[in-house]
NUKELUM-540250 format. One record per residue: residue in one letter; x negated, y negated, z of N, C-alpha, C in turn; residue number from 1. Coordinates in steps of 0.1 Angstrom, whole numbers. Layout:
N
+------+-------+-------+-------+-------+-------+-------+-------+-------+-------+-----+
: code :  n_px :  n_py :  n_pz : ca_px : ca_py : ca_pz :  c_px :  c_py :  c_pz : pos :
+------+-------+-------+-------+-------+-------+-------+-------+-------+-------+-----+
:    A :     X :     Y :     Z :     X :     Y :     Z :     X :     Y :     Z : NUM :
...
+------+-------+-------+-------+-------+-------+-------+-------+-------+-------+-----+
//
This chain:
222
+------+-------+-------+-------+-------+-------+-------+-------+-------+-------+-----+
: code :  n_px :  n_py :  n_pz : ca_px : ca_py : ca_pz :  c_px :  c_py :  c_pz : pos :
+------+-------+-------+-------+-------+-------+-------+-------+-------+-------+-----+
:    X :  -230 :    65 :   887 :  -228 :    51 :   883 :  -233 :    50 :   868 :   1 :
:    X :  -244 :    54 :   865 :  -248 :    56 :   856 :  -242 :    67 :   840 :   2 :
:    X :  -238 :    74 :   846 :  -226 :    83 :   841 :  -214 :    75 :   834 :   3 :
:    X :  -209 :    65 :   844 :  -197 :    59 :   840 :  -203 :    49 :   834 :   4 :
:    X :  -216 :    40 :   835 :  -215 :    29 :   820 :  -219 :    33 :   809 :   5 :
:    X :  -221 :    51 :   809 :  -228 :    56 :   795 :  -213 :    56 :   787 :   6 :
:    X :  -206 :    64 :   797 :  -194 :    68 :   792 :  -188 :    57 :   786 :   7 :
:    X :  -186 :    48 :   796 :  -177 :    32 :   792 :  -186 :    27 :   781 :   8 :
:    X :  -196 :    29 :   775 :  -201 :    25 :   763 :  -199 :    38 :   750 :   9 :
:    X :  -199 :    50 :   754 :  -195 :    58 :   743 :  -179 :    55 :   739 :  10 :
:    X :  -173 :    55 :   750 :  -159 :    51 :   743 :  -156 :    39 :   739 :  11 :
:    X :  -161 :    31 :   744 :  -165 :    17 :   733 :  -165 :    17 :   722 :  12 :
:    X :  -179 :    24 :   720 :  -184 :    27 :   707 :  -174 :    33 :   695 :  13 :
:    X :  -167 :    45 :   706 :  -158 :    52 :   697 :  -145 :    46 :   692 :  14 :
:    X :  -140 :    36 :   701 :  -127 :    31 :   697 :  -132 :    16 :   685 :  15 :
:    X :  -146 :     9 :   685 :  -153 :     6 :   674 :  -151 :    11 :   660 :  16 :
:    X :  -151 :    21 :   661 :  -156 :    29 :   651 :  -144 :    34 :   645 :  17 :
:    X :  -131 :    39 :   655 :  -122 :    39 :   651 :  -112 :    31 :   642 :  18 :
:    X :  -113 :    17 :   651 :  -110 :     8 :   638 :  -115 :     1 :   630 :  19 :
:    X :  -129 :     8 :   624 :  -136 :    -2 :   615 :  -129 :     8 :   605 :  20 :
:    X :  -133 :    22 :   609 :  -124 :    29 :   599 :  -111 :    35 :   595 :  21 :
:    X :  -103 :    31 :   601 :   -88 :    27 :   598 :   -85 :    14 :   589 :  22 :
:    X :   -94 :     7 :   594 :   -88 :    -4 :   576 :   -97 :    -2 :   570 :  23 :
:    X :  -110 :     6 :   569 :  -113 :    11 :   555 :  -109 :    20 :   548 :  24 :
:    X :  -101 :    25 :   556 :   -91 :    42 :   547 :   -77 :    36 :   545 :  25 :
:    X :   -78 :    22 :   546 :   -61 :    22 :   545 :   -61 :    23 :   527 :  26 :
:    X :   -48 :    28 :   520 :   -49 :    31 :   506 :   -44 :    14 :   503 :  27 :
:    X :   -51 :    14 :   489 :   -50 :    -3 :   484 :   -35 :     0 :   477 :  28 :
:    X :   -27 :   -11 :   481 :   -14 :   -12 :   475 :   -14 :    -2 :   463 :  29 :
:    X :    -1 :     3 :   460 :     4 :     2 :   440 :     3 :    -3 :   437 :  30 :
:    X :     0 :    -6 :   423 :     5 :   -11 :   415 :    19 :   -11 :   410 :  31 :
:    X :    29 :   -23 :   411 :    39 :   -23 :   410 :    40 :   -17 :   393 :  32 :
:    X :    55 :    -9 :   388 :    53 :    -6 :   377 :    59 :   -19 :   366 :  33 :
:    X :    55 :   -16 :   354 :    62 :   -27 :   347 :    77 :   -29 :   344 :  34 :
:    X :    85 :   -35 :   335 :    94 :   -32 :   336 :    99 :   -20 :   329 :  35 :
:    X :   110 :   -15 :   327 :   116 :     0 :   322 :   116 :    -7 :   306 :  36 :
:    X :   109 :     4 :   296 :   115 :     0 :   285 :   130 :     3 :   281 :  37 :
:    X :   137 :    -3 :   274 :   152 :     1 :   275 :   152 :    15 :   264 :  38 :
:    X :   159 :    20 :   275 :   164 :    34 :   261 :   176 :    30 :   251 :  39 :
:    X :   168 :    41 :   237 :   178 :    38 :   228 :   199 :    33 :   233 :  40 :
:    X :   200 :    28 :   220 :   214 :    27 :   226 :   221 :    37 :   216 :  41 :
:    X :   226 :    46 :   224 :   232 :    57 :   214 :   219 :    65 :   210 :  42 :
:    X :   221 :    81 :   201 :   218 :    84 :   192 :   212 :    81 :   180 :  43 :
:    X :   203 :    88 :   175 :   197 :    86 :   163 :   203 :    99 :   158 :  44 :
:    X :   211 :   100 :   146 :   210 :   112 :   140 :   207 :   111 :   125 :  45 :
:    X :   200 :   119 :   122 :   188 :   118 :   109 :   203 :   120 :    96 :  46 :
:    X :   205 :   114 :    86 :   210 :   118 :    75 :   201 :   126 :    68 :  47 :
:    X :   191 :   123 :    62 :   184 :   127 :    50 :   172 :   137 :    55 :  48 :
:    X :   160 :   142 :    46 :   151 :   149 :    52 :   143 :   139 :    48 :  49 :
:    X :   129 :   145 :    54 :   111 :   133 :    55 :   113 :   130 :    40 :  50 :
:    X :   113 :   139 :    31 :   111 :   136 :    16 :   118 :   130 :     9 :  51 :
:    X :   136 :   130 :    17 :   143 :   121 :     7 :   137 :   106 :    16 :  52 :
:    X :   135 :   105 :    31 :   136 :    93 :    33 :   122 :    84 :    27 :  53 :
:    X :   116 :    93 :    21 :   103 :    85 :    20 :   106 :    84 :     0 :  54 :
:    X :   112 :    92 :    -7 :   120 :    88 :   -21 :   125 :    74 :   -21 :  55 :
:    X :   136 :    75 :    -8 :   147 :    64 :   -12 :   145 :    53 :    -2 :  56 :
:    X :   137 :    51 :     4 :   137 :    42 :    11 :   117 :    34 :    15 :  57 :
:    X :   114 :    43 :    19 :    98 :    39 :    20 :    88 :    38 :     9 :  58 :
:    X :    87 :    48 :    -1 :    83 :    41 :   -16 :    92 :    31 :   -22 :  59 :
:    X :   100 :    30 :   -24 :   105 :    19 :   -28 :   101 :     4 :   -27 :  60 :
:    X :   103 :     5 :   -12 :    97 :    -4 :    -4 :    84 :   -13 :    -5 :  61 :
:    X :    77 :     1 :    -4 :    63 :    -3 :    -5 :    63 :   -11 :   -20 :  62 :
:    X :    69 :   -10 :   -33 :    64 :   -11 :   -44 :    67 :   -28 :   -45 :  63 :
:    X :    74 :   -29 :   -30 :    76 :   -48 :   -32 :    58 :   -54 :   -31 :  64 :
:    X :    52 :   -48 :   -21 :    39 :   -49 :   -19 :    27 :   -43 :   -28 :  65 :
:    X :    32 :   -38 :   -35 :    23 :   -26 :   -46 :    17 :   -39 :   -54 :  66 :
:    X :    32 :   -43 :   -66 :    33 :   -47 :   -75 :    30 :   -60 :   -71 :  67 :
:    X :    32 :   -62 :   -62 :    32 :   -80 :   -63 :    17 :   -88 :   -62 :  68 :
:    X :     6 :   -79 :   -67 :    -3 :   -83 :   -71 :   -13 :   -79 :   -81 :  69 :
:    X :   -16 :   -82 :   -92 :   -21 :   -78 :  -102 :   -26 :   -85 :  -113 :  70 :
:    X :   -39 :   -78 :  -117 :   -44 :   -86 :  -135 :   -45 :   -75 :  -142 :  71 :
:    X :   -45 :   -80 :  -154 :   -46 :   -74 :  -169 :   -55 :   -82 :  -178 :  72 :
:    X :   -65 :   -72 :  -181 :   -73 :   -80 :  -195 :   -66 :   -79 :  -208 :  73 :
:    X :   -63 :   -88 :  -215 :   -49 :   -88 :  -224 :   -57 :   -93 :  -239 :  74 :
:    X :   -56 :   -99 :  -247 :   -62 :  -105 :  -262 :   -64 :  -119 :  -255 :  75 :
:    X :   -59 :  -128 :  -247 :   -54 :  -140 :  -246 :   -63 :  -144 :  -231 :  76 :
:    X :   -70 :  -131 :  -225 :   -74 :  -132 :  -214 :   -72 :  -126 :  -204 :  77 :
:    X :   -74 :  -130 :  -194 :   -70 :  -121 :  -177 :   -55 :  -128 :  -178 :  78 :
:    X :   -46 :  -121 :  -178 :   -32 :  -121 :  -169 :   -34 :  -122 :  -156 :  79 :
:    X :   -31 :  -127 :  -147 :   -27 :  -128 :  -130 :   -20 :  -126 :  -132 :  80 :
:    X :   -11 :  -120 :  -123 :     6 :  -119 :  -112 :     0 :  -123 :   -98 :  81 :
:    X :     7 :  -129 :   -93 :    10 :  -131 :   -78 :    19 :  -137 :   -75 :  82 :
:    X :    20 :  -133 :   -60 :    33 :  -146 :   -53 :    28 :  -159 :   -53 :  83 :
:    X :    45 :  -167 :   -59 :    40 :  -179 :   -63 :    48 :  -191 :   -55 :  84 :
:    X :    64 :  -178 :   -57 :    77 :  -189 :   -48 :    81 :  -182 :   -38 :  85 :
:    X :    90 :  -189 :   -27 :    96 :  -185 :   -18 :   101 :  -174 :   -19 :  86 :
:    X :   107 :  -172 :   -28 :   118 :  -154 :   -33 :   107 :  -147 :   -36 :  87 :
:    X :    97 :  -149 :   -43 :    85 :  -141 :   -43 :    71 :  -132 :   -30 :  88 :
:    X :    75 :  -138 :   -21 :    70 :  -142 :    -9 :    79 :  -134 :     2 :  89 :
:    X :    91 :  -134 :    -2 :   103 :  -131 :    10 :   105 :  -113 :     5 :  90 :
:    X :   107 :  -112 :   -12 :   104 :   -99 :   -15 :    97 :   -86 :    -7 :  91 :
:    X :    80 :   -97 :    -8 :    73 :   -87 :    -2 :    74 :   -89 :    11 :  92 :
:    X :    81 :   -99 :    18 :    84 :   -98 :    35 :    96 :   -87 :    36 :  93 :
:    X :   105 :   -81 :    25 :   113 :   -70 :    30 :   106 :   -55 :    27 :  94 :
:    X :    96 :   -58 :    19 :    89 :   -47 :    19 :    80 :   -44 :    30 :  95 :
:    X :    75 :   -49 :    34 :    69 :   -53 :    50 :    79 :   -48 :    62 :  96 :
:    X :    85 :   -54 :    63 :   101 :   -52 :    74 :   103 :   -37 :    69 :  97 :
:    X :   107 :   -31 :    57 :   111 :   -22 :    57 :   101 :   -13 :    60 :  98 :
:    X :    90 :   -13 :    57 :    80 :    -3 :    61 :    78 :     2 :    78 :  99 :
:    X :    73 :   -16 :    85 :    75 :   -18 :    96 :    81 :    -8 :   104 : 100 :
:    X :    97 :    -8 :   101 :   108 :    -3 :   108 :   118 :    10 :   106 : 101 :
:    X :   111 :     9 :    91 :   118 :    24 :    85 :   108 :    33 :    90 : 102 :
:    X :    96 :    32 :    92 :    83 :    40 :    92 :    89 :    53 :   105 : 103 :
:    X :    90 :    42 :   116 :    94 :    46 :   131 :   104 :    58 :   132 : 104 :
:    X :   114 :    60 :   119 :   131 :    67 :   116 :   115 :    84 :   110 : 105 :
:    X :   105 :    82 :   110 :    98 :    91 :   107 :    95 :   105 :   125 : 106 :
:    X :   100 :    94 :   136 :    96 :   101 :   151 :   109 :   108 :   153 : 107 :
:    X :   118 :   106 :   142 :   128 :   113 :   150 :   132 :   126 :   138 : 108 :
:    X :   133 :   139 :   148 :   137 :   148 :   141 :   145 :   150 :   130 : 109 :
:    X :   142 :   157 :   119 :   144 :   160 :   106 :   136 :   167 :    98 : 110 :
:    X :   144 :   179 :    93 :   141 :   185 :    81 :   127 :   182 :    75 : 111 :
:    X :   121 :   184 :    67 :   114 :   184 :    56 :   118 :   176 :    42 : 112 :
:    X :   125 :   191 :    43 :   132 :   186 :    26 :   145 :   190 :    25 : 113 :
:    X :   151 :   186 :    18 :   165 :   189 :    15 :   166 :   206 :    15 : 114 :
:    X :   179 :   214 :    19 :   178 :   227 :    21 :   175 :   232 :     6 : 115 :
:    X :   169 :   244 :    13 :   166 :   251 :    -3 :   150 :   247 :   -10 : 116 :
:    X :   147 :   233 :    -9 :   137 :   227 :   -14 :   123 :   230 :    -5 : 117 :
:    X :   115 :   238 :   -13 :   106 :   242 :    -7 :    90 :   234 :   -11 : 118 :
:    X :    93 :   227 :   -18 :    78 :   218 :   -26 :    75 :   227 :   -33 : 119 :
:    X :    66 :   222 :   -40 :    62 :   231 :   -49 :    45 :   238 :   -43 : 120 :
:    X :    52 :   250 :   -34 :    44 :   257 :   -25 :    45 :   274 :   -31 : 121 :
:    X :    50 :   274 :   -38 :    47 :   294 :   -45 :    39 :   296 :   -49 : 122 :
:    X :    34 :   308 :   -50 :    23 :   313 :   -62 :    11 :   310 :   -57 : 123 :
:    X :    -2 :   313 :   -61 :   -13 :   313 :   -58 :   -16 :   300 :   -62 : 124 :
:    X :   -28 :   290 :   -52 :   -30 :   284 :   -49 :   -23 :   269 :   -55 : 125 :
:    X :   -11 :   271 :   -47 :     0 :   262 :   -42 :    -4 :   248 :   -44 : 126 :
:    X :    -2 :   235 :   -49 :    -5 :   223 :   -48 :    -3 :   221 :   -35 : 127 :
:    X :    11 :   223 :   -29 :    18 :   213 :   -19 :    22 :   223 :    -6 : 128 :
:    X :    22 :   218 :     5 :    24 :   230 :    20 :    38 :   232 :    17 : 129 :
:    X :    48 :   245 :    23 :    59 :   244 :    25 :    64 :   237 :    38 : 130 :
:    X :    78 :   234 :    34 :    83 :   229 :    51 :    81 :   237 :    64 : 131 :
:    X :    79 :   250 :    62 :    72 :   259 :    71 :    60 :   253 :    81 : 132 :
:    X :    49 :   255 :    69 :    33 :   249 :    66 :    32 :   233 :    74 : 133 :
:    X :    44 :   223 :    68 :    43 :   213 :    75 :    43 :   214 :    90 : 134 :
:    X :    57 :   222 :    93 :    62 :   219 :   108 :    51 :   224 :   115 : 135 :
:    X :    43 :   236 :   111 :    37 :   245 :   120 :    22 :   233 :   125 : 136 :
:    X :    18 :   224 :   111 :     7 :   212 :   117 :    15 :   205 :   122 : 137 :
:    X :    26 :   199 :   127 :    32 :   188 :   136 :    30 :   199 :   151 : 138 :
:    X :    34 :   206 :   148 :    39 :   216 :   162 :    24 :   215 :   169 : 139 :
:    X :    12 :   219 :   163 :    -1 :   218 :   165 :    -9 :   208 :   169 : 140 :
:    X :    -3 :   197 :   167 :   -14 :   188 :   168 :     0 :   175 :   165 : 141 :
:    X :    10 :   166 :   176 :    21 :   159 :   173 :    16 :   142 :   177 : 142 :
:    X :     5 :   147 :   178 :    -7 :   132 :   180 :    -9 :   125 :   170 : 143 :
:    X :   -14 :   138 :   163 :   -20 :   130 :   145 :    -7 :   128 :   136 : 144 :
:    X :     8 :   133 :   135 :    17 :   131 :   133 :    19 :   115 :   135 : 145 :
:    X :    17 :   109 :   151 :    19 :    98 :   152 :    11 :    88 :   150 : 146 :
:    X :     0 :    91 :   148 :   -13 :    87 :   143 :   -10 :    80 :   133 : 147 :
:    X :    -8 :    87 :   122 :    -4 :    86 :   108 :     7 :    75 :   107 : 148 :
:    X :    17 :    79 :   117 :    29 :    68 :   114 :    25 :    54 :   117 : 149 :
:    X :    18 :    52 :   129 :    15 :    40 :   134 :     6 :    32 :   122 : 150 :
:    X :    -6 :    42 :   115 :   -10 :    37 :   108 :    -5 :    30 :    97 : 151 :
:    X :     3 :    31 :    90 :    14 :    28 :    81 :    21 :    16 :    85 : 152 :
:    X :    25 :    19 :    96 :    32 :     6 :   102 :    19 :    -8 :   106 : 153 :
:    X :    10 :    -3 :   112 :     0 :   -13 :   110 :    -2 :   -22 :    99 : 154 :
:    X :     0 :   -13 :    85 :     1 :   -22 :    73 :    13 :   -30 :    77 : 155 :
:    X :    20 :   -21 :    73 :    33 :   -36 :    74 :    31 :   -44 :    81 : 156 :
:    X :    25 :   -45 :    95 :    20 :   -59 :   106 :    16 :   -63 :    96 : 157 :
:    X :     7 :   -61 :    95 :    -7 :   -68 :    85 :     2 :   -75 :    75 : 158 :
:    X :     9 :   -69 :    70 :    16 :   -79 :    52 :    21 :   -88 :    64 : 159 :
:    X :    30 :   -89 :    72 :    43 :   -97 :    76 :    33 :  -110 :    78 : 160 :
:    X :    17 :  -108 :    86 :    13 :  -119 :    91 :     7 :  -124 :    77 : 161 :
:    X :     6 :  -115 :    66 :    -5 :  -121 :    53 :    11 :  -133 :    47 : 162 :
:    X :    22 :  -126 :    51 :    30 :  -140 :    44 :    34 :  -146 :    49 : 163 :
:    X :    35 :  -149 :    63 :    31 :  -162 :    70 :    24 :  -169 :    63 : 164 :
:    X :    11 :  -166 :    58 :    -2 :  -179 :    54 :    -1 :  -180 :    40 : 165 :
:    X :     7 :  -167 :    33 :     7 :  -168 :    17 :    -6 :  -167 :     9 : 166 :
:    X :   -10 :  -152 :    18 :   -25 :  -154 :     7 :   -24 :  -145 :     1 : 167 :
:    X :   -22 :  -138 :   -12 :   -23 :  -137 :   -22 :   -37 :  -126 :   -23 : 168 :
:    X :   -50 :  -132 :   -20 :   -57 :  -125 :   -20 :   -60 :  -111 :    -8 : 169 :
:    X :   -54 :  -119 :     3 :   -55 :  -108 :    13 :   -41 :   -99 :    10 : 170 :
:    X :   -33 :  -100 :     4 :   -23 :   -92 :     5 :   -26 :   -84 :    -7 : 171 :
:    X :   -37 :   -89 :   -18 :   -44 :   -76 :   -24 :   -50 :   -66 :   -19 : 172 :
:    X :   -59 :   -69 :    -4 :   -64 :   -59 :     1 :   -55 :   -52 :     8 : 173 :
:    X :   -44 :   -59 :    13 :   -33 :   -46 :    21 :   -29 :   -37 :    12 : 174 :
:    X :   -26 :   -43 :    -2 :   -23 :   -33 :    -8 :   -32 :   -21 :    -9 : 175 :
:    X :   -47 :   -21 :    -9 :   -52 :   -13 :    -8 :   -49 :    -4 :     6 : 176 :
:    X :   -45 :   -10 :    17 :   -49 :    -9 :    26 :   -37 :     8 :    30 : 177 :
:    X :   -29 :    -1 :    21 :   -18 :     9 :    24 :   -12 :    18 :    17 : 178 :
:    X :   -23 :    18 :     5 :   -22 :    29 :    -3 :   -33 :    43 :     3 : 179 :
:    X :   -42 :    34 :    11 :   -52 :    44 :    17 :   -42 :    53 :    26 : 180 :
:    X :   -37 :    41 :    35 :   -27 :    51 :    47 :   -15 :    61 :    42 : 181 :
:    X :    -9 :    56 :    30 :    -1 :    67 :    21 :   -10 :    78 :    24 : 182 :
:    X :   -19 :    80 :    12 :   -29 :    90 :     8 :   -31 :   100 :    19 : 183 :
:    X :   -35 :    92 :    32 :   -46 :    99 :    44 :   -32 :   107 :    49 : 184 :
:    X :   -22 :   100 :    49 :   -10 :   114 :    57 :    -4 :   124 :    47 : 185 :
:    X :    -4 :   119 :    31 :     1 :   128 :    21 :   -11 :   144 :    20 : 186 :
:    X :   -28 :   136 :    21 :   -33 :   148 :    22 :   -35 :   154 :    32 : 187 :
:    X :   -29 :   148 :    46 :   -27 :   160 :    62 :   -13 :   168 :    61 : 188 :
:    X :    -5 :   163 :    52 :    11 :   168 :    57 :    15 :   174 :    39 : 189 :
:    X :    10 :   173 :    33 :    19 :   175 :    16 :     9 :   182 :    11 : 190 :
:    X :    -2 :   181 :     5 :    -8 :   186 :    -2 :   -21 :   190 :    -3 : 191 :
:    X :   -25 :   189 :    14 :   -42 :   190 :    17 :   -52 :   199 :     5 : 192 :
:    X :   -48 :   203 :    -6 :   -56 :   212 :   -12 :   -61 :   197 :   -24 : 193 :
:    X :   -57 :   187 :   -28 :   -62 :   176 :   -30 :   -73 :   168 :   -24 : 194 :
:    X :   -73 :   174 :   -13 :   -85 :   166 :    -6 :  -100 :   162 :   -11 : 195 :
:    X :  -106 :   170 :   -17 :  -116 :   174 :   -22 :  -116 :   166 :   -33 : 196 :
:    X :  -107 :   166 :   -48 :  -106 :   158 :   -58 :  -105 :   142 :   -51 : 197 :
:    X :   -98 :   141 :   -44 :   -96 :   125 :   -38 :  -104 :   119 :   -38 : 198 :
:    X :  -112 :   126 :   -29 :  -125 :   119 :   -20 :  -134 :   117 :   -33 : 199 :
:    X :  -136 :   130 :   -41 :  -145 :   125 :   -52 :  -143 :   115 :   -60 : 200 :
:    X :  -130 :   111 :   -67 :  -123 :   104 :   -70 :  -129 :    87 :   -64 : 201 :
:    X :  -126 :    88 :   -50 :  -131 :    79 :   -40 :  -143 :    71 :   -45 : 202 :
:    X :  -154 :    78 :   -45 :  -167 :    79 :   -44 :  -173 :    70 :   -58 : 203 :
:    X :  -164 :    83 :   -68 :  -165 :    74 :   -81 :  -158 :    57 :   -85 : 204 :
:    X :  -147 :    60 :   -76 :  -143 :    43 :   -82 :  -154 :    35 :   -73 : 205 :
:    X :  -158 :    37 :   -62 :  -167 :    30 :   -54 :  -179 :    25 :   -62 : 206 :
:    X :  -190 :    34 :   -69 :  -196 :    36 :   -77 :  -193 :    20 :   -89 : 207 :
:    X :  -182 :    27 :   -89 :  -176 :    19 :  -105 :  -174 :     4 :  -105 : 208 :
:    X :  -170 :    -3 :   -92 :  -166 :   -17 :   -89 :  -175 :   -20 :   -84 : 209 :
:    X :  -188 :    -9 :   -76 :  -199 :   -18 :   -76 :  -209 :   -22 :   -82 : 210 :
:    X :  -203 :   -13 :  -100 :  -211 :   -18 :  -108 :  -211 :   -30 :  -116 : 211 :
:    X :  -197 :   -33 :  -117 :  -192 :   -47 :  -116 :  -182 :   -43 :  -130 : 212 :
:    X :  -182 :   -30 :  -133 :  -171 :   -27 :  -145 :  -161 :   -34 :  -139 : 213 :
:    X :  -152 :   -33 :  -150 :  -135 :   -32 :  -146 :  -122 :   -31 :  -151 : 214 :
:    X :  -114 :   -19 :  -149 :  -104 :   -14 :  -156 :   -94 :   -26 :  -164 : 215 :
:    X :   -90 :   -18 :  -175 :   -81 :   -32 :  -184 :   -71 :   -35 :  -174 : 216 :
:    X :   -62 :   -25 :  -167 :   -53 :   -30 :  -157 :   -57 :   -28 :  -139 : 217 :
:    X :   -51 :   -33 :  -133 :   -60 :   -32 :  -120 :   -46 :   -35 :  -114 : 218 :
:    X :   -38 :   -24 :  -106 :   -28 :   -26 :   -92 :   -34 :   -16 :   -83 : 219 :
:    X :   -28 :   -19 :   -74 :   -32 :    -5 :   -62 :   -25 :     4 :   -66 : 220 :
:    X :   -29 :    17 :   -61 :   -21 :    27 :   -65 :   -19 :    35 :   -52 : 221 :
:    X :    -5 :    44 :   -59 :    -4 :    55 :   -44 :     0 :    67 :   -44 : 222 :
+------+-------+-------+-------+-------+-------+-------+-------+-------+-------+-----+
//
């Protein structure tokens, strides 16, 4: 008798136990996924290589944003430039847009350079990588590739929202902003042997504006 209310309590116990842990092991739902981003429609097929698209289309571009802010110490005084009118304003909103969206035509395959065109990569200590040189650091490392590009395109957010508000002075600093992000992929992908001069370069104008000098002319550069 005693046998059977041990028992009739062990199995108790055990069919207890059984379902405390059955819904503690049950797995917590999925996460449903989000929606599908849509795939391209059609093909992308590249006309040009990286070097003509960034000649005829992306520096260009940029120089709506470059230029459109500036002084000069003149006989008569400081000169200003800035945006003043709507067309003025809308300019550098195509320069923006075009950076934005041209930037992206950088993820899809293409050439280097035009055939034949090898930069100016011969001879002993070469300024610029060959198209070889380039492909073999994408191949290596296609993170910092996109790194680079996003960065770029970041500026352009940045301008689109600076002319929304029409400031003038913040779109001086993008200009900076986006002469830096030129620079930082020209010296990973074109001409890393620059690096060294840049930085010093860097260091010195830092030096120089915080001494409160200041050059006759002042735009960003790239």
């Amino acid at each position: 008798m005693n046998f059977s209310r041990t028992s009739l309590a062990a199995a108790s116990a055990l069919l207890v136990a059984a379902f405390v842990t059955g819904n503690c092991s049950k797995a917590s739902p999925e996460p449903r996924p989000g929606p599908a981003k849509p795939a391209l429609i059609g093909e992308i097929t590249p006309v040009v290589s990286v070097k003509e698209l960034m000649e005829n289309m992306i520096d260009p571009l940029s120089d709506n944003i470059f230029d459109a802010v500036w002084w000069d110490n003149t006989a008569k005084g400081i000169a200003e430039h800035k945006p003043t009118t709507d067309e003025d304003w809308e300019k550098v909103k195509t320069g923006a847009v075009g950076i934005v969206e041209g930037i992206e035509l950088l993820k899809v395959p293409r050439a280097w350079t035009p055939a034949g065109d090898l930069n100016n990569s011969q001879g002993p200590n070469a300024p610029e990588l060959s198209p070889t040189q380039i492909q073999a650091k994408l191949d290596k490392d296609p993170v910092l590739w996109t790194a680079k590009i996003q960065a770029l395109r970041n500026v352009g957010l940045e301008v689109l929202e600076i002319v929304k508000k029409k400031d003038a002075a913040a779109l001086w600093q993008a200009g900076g902003d986006l002469d830096d992000a030129c620079e930082a992929c020209h010296l990973e992908y074109w001409y890393p042997g620059d690096r060294a001069t840049v930085e010093a370069e860097r260091k010195f104008k830092a030096r120089f504006e915080k001494s409160g000098a200041s050059a006759s002319t002042s735009t960003p550069s790239k």
